[in-house]
C-alpha positions as CSV (number, residue, x, y, z in Angstrom):
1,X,105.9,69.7,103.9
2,X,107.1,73.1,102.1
3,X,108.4,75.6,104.8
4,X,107.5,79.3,104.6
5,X,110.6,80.2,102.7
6,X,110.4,77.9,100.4
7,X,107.0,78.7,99.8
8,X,107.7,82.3,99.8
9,X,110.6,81.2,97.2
10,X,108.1,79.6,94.9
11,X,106.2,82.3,94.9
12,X,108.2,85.3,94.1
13,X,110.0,83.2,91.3
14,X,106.7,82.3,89.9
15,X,105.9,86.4,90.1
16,X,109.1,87.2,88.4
17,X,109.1,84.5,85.4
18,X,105.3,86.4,84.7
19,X,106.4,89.9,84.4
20,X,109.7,88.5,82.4
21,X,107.6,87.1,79.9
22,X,104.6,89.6,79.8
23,X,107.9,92.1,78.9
24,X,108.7,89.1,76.3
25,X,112.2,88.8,77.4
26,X,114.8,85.8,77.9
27,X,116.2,84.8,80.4
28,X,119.5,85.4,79.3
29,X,118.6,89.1,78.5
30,X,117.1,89.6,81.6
31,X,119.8,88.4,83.6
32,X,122.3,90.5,81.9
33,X,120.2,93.5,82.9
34,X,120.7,92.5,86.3
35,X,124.3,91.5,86.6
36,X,123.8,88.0,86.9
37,X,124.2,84.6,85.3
38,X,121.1,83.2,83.5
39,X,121.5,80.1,85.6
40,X,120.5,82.0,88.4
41,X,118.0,84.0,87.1
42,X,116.5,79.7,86.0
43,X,116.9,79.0,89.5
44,X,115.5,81.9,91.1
45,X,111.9,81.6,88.4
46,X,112.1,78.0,89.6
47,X,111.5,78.8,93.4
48,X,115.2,77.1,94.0
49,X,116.8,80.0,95.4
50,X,115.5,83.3,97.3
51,X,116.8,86.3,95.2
52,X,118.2,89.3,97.5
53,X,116.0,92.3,98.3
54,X,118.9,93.8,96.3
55,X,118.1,91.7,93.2
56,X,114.9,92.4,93.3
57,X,114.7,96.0,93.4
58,X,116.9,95.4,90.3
59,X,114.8,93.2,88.5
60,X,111.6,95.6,89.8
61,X,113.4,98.2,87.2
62,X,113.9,96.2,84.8
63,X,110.4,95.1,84.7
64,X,109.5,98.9,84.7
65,X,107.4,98.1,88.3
66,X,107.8,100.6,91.2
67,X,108.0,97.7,93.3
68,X,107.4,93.9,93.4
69,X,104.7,93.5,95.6
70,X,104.2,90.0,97.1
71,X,101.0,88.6,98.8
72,X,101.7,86.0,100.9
73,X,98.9,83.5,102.3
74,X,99.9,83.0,105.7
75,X,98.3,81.8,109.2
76,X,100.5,84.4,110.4
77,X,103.3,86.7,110.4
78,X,106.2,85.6,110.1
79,X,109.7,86.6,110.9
80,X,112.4,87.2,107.8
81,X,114.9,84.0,108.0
């Protein structure tokens, strides 16, 4: 069974590998923007890793968004891990 963060994880990497490509960008260019490795950036798109509110407000401007805004299906709230 996938817990909430890893859902949530899935989620916000599937979110960010849309808006890179609708901008028609590489990973690699992307991640530079950002300050980190392209590895990362694979892993993060991939729902391995949770990117940091940080590195998302950075990859929010880079994406020319205001903010990333997420909507989770949940039963119900839940906590921040």
């Amino acid at each position: 069974m996938v817990s909430t963060r890893e859902s949530l994880a899935i989620e916000i990497g599937l979110l960010l590998r849309e808006l890179r490509r609708r901008r028609g960008a590489s990973q690699t260019l992307c991640a530079s923007e950002v300050g980190v490795h392209r590895t990362q950036l694979s892993r993060i798109e991939r729902g391995h890793i949770c990117p940091s509110v940080r590195l998302l407000l950075k990859l929010a401007g880079v994406f020319g968004v205001d903010r990333l805004v997420l909507r989770v299906k949940r039963d119900k709230p839940s906590k921040c891990e």
